[in-house]
Biotite code that builds the C-alpha atoms (Angstrom):
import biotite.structure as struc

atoms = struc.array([
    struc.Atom([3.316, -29.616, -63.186], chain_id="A", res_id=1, res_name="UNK", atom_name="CA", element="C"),
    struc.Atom([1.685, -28.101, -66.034], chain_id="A", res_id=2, res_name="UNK", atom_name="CA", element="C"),
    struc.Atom([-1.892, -29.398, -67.135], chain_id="A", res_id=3, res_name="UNK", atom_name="CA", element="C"),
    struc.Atom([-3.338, -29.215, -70.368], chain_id="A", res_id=4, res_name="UNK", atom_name="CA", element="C"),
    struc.Atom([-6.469, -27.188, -71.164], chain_id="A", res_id=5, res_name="UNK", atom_name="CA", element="C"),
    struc.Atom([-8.488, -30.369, -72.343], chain_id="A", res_id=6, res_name="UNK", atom_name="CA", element="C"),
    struc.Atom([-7.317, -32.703, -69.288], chain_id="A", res_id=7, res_name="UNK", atom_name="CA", element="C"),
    struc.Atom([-8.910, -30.103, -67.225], chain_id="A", res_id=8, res_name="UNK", atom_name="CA", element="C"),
    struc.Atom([-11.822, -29.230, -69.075], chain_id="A", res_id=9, res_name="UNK", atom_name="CA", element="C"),
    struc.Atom([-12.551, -32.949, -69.001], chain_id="A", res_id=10, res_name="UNK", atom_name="CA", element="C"),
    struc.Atom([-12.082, -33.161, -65.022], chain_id="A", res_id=11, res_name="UNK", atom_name="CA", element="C"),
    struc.Atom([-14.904, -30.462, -64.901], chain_id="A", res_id=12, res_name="UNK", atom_name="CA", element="C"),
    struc.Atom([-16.957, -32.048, -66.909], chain_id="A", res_id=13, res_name="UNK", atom_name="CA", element="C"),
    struc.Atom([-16.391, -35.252, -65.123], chain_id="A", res_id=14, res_name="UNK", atom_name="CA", element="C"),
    struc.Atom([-16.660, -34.491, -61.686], chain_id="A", res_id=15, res_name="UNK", atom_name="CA", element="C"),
    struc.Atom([-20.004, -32.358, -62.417], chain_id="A", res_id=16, res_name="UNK", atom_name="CA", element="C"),
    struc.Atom([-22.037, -35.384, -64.287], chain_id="A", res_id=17, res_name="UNK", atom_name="CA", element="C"),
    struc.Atom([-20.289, -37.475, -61.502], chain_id="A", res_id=18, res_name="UNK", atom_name="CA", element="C"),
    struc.Atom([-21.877, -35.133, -58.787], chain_id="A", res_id=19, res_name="UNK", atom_name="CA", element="C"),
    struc.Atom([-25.103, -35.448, -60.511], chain_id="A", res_id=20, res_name="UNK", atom_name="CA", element="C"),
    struc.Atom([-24.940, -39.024, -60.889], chain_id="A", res_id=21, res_name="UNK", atom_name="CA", element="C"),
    struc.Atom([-24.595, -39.042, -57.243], chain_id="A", res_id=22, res_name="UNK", atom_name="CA", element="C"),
    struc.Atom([-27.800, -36.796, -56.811], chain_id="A", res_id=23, res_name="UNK", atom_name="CA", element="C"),
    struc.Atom([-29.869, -38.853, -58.609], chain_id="A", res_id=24, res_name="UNK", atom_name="CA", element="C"),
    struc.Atom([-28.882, -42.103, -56.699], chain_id="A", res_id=25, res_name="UNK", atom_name="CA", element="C"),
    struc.Atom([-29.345, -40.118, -53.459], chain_id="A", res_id=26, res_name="UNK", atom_name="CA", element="C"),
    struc.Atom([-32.653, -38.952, -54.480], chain_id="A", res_id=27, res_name="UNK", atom_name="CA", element="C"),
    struc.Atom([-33.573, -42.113, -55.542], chain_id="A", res_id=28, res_name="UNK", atom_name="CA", element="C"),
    struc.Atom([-32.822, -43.872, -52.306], chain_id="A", res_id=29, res_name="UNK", atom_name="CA", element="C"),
    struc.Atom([-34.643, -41.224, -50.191], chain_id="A", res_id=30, res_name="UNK", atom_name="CA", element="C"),
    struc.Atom([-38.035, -41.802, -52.135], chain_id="A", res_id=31, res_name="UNK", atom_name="CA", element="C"),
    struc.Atom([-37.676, -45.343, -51.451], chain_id="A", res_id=32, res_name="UNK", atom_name="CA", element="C"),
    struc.Atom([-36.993, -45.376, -47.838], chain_id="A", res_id=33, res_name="UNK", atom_name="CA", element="C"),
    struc.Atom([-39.748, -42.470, -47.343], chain_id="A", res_id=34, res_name="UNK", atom_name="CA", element="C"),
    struc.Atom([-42.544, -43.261, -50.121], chain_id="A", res_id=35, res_name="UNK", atom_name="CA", element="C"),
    struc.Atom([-42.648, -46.913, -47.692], chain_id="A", res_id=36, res_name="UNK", atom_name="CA", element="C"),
    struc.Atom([-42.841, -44.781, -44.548], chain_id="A", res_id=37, res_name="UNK", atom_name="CA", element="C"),
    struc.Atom([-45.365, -41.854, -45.623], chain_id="A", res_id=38, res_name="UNK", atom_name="CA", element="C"),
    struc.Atom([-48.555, -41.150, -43.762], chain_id="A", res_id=39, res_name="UNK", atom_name="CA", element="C"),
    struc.Atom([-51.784, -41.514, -46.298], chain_id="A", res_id=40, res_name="UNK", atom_name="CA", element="C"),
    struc.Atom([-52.343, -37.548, -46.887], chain_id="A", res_id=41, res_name="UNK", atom_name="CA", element="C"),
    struc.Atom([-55.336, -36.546, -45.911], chain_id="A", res_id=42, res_name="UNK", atom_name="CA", element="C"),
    struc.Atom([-58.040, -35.515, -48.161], chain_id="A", res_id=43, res_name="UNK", atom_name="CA", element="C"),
    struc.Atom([-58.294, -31.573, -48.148], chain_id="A", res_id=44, res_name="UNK", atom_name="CA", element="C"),
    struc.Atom([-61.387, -30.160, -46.677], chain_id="A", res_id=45, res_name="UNK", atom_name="CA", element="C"),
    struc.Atom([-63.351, -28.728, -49.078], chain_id="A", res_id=46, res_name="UNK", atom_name="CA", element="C"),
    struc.Atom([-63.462, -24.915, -48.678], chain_id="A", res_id=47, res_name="UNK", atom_name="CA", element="C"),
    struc.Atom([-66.200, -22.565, -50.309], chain_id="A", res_id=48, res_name="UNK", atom_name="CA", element="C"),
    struc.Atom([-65.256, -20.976, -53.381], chain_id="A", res_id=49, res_name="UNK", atom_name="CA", element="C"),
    struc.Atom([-66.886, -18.035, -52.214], chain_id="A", res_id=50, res_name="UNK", atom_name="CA", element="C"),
    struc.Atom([-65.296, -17.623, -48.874], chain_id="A", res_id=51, res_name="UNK", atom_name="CA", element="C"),
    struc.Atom([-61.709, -18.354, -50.274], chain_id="A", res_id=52, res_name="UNK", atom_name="CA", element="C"),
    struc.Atom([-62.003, -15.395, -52.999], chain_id="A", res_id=53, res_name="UNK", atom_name="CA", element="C"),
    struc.Atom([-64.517, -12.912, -51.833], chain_id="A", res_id=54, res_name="UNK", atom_name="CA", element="C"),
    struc.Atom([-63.168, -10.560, -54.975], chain_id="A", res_id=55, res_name="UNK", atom_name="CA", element="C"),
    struc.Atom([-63.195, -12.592, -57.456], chain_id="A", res_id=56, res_name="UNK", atom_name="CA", element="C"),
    struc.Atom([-63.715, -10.029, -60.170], chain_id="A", res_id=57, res_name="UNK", atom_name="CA", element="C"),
    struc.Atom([-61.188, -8.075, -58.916], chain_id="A", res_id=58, res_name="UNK", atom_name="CA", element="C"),
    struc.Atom([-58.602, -10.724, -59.019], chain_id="A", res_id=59, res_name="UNK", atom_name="CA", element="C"),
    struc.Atom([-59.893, -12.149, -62.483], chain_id="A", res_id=60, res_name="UNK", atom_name="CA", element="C"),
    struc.Atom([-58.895, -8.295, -63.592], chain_id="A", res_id=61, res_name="UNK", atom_name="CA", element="C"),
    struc.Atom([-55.704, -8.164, -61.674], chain_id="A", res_id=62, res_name="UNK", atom_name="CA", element="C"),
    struc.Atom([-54.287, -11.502, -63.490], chain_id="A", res_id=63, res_name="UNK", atom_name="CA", element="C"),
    struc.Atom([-55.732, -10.742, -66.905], chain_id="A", res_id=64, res_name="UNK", atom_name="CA", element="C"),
    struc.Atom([-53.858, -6.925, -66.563], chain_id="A", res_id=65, res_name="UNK", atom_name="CA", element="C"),
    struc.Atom([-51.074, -8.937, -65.402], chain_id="A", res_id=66, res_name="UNK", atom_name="CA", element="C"),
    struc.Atom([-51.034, -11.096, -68.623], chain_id="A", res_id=67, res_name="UNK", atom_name="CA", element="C"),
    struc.Atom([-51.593, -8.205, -70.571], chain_id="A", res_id=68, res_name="UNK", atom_name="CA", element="C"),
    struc.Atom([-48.642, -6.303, -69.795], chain_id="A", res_id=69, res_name="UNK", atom_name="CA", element="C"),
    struc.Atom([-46.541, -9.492, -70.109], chain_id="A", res_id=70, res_name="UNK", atom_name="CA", element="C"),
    struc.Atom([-47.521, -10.433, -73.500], chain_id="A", res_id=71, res_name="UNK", atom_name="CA", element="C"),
    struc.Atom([-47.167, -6.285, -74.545], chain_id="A", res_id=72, res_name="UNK", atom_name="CA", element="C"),
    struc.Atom([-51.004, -6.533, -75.794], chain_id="A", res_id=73, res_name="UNK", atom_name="CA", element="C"),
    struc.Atom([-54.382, -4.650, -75.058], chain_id="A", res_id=74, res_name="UNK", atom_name="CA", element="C"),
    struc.Atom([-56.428, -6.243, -72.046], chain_id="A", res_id=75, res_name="UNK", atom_name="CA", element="C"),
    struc.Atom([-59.429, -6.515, -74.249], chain_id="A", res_id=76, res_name="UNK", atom_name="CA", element="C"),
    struc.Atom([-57.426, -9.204, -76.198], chain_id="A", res_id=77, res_name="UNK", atom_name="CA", element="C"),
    struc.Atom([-57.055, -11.008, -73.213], chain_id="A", res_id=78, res_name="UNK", atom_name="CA", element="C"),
    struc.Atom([-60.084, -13.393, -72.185], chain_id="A", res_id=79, res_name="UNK", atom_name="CA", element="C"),
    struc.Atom([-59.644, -15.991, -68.967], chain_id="A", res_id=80, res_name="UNK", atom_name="CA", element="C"),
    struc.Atom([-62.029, -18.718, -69.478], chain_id="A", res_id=81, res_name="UNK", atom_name="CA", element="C"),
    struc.Atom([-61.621, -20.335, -66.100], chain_id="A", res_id=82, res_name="UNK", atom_name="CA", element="C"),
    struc.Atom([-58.786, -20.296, -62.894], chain_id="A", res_id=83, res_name="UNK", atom_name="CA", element="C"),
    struc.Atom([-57.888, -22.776, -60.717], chain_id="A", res_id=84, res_name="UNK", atom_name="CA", element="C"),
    struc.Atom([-56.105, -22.426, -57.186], chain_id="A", res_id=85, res_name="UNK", atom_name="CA", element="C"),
    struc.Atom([-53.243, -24.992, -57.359], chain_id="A", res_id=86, res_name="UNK", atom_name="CA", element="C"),
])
């Protein structure tokens, strides 16, 4: 039996959006039956700035070369007004 380009290109497309329907519903029913279930986090302790980064300089130089060669500019273009640890 002999299919036709479209019918098949349609059964792709269908079974993919129906796979990611089923994702979503999955995911959806996980965060319900954990997010009643999860532990309260507990608050981070609060670590010194300088102890976490003793070269700070040094790093500050490191990311701002970093962002320098990315962008294909001069470093003294480049000027990092604050960083964050996430």
């Amino acid at each position: 039996m002999e299919y036709s380009s479209l019918f098949v290109c349609l059964m792709g497309l269908g079974t993919v959006f129906f796979g990611l329907i089923c994702l979503i519903v999955l995911t959806m029913i996980m965060g319900k039956i954990v997010g009643g279930h999860a532990a309260p986090a507990a608050a981070p302790a609060a670590a010194p700035a300088a102890a976490a980064e003793p070269n700070r300089q040094e790093l500050v130089a490191a990311v701002s070369a970093a962002i320098a060669e990315e962008l294909g500019t001069d470093i003294t273009g480049i000027r990092i007004l604050s960083m964050k640890k996430l």
